[in-house]
C-alpha positions in Angstrom: 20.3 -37.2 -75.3 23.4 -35.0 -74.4 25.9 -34.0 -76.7 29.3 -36.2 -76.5 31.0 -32.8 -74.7 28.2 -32.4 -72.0 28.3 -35.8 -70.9 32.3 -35.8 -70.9 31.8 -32.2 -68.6 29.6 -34.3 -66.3 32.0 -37.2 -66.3 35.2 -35.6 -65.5 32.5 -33.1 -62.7 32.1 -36.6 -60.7 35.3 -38.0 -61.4 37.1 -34.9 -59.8 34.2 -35.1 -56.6 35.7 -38.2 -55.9 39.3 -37.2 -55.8 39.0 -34.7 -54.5 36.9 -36.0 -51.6 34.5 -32.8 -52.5 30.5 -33.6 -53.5 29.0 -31.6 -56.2 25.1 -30.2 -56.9 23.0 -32.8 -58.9 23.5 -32.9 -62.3 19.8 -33.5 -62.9 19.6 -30.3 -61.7 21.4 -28.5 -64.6 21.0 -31.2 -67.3 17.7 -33.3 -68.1 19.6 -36.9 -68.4 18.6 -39.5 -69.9 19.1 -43.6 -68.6 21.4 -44.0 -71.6 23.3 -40.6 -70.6 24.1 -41.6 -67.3 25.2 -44.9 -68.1 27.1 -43.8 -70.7 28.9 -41.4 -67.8 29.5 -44.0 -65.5 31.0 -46.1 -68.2 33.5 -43.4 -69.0 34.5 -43.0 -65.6 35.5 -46.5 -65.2 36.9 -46.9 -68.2 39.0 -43.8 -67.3 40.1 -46.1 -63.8 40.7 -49.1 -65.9 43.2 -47.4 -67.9 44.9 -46.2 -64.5 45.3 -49.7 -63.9 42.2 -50.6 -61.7 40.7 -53.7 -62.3 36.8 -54.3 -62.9 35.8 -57.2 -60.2 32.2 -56.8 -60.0 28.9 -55.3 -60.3 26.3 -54.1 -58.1 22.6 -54.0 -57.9 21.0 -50.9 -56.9 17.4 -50.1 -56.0 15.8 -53.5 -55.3 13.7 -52.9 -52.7 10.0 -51.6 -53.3 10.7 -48.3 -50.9 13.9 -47.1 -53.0 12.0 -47.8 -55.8 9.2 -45.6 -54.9 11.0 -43.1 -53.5 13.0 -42.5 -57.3 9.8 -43.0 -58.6 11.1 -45.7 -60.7 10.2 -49.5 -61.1 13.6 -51.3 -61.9 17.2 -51.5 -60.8 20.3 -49.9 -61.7 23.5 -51.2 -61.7 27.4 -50.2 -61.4 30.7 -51.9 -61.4 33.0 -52.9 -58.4 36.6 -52.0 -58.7 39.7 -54.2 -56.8 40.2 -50.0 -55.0 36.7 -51.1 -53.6 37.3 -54.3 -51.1 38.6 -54.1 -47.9 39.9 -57.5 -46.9 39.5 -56.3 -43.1 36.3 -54.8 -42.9 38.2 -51.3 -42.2 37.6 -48.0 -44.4 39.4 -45.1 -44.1 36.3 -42.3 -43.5 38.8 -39.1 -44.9 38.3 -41.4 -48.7 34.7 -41.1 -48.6 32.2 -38.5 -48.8 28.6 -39.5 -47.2 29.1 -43.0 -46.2 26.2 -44.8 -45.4 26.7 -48.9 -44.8 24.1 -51.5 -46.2 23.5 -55.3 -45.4 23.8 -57.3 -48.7 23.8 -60.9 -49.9 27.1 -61.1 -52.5 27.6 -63.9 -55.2 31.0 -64.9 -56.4 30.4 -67.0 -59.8 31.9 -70.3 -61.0 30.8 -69.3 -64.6 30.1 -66.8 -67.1 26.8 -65.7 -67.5 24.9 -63.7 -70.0 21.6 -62.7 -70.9 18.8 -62.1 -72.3 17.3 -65.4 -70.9 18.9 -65.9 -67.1 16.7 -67.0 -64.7 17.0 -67.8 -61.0 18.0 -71.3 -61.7 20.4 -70.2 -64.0 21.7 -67.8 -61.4 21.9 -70.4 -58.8 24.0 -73.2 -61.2 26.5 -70.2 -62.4 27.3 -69.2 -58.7 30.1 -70.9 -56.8 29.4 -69.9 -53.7 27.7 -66.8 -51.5 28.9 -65.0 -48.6 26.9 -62.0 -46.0 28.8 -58.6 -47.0 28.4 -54.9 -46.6 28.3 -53.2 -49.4 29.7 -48.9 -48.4 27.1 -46.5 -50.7 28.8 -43.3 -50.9 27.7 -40.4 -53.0 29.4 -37.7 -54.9 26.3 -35.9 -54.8 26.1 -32.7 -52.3 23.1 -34.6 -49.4 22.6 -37.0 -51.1 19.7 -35.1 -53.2 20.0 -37.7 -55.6 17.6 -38.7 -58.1 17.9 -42.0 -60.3 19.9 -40.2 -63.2 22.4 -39.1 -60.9 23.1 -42.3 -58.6 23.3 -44.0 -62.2 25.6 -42.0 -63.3 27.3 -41.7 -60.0 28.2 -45.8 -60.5 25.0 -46.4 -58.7 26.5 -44.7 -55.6 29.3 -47.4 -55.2 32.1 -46.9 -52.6 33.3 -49.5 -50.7 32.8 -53.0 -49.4 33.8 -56.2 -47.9 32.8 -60.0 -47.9 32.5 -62.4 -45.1 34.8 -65.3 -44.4 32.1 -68.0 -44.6 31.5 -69.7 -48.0 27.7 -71.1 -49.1 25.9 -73.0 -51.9 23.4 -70.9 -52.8 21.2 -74.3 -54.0 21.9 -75.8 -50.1 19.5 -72.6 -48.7 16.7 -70.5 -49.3 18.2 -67.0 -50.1 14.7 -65.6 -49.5 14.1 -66.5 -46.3 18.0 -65.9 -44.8 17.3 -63.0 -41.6 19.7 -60.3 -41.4 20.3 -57.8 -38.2 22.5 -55.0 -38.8 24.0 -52.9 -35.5 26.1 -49.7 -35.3 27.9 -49.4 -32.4 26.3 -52.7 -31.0 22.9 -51.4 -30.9 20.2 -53.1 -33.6 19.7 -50.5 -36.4 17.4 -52.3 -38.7 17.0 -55.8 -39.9 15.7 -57.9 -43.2 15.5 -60.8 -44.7 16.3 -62.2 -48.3 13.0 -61.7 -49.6 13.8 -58.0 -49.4 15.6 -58.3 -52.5 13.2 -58.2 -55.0 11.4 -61.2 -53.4 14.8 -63.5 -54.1 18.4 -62.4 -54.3 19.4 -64.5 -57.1 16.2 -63.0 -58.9 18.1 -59.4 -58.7 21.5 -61.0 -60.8 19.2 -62.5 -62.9 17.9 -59.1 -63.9 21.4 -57.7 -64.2 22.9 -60.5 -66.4 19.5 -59.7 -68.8 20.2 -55.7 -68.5 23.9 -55.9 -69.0 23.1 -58.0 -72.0 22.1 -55.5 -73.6 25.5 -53.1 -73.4 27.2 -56.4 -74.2 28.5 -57.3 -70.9 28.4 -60.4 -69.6 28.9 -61.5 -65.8 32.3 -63.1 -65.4 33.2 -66.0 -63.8 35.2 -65.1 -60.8 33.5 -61.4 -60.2 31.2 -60.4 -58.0 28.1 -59.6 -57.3 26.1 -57.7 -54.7 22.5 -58.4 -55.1 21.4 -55.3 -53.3 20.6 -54.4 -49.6 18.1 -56.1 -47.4 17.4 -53.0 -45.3 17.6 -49.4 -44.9 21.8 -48.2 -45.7 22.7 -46.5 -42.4 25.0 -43.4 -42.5 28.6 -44.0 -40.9 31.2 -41.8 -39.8 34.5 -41.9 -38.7 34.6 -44.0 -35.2 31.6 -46.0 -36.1 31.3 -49.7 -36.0 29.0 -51.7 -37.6 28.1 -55.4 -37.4 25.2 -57.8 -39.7 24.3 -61.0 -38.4 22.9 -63.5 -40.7 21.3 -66.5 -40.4 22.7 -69.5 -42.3 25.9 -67.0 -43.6 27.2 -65.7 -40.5 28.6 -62.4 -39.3 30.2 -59.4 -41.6 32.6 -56.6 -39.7 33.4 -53.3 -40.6 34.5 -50.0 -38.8 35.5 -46.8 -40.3 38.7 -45.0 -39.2 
């Protein structure tokens, strides 16, 4: 574990990346962090935005495919919080606000209730959620190249940045979120494509697993928030004049471009 000053140096290092629009070296590369340090980072950058006024209006799951996993040489998750700063009602992101964008196809839930682990299971999932909608969640990294390795992107709020939610409203219990197909273009030419099941075999399965984690720091999931379940494909880099465009089956069609 870090001392209380180290991980306040490696908060404010982040916090000031992301004002200043400027990305930083790893901090795993100067510091051997812990899961608890980073999280314990994260949490004092948000809590630092909270008291600027910003509003906490989500989470986000991170890391739920097998690949990502593999490639951080890890076998769970992480998660981070989404911020009312982060939604774009239009789909439209100003690139000079971001450092390394890089777009990703996601399945978000919006809840109806609370919910709070240690015992939440898909079903449990699935009754708390009041509706779910296609989205792109916007990764973005303080991190210089993304050279990122799991204590950082934890630390970094799981790499959050921006992201926006479809028009179209579904019951969750009406479809099966595993076998929903996704096709994600840039520019109007097919990128990459997915399907549900990429999410660690079922969506709802991934805020199941972040209602039990978050448990344990005492959060619950709030009615109202909410929650991006992680992506069901590779995240694609964007850049200023890019378009991008997801087609899913059963929730329709998510926008965004980046000016």
């Amino acid at each position: 574990m870090l001392t209380k000053e180290k991980i306040a140096q490696l908060a404010m290092m982040l916090r000031q990346a992301e004002i200043e629009v400027k990305p930083i070296e790893p901090l795993s590369e100067t510091d051997s962090l812990q899961e608890a340090d980073s999280y314990e980072i994260q949490k004092i950058n948000i809590d630092a935005k909270c008291a600027e006024g910003m509003k906490i209006v989500g989470k986000k799951i991170g890391l739920t495919s097998k690949p990502m996993q593999d490639m951080f040489g890890v076998n769970t998750p992480d998660f981070g919080y989404l911020l009312d700063t982060m939604i774009s009602k239009n789909g439209e992101f100003k690139s000079d606000t971001l450092l390394q964008p890089r777009v990703e196809a996601e399945i978000a839930f919006v809840l109806k209730e609370d919910l709070m682990g240690p015992e939440v299971t898909v079903e449990a999932v699935l009754e708390a959620t009041d509706y779910v909608v296609a989205s792109f969640e916007i990764v973005d990294s303080r991190i210089r190249d993304w050279k990122i390795k799991i204590a950082d992107t934890i630390a970094d709020n799981a790499s959050s940045g921006r992201y926006v939610l479809a028009s179209k409203r579904v019951d969750p219990k009406q479809t099966d979120l595993r076998a929903i197909e996704m096709s994600l273009y840039k520019n109007d030419v097919l990128v990459n494509s997915g399907e549900g099941s990429a999410a660690l075999g079922h969506p709802a399965y991934c805020v199941a697993w972040l209602a039990n984690k978050m448990s344990t720091y005492g959060v619950p999931l709030k009615k109202g928030e909410v929650v991006l379940s992680g992506a069901l494909s590779a995240a694609v880099p964007a850049a200023k004049g890019d378009t991008f465009k997801a087609t899913f089956s059963e929730l329709g069609t998510v926008t965004a471009t980046f000016v």
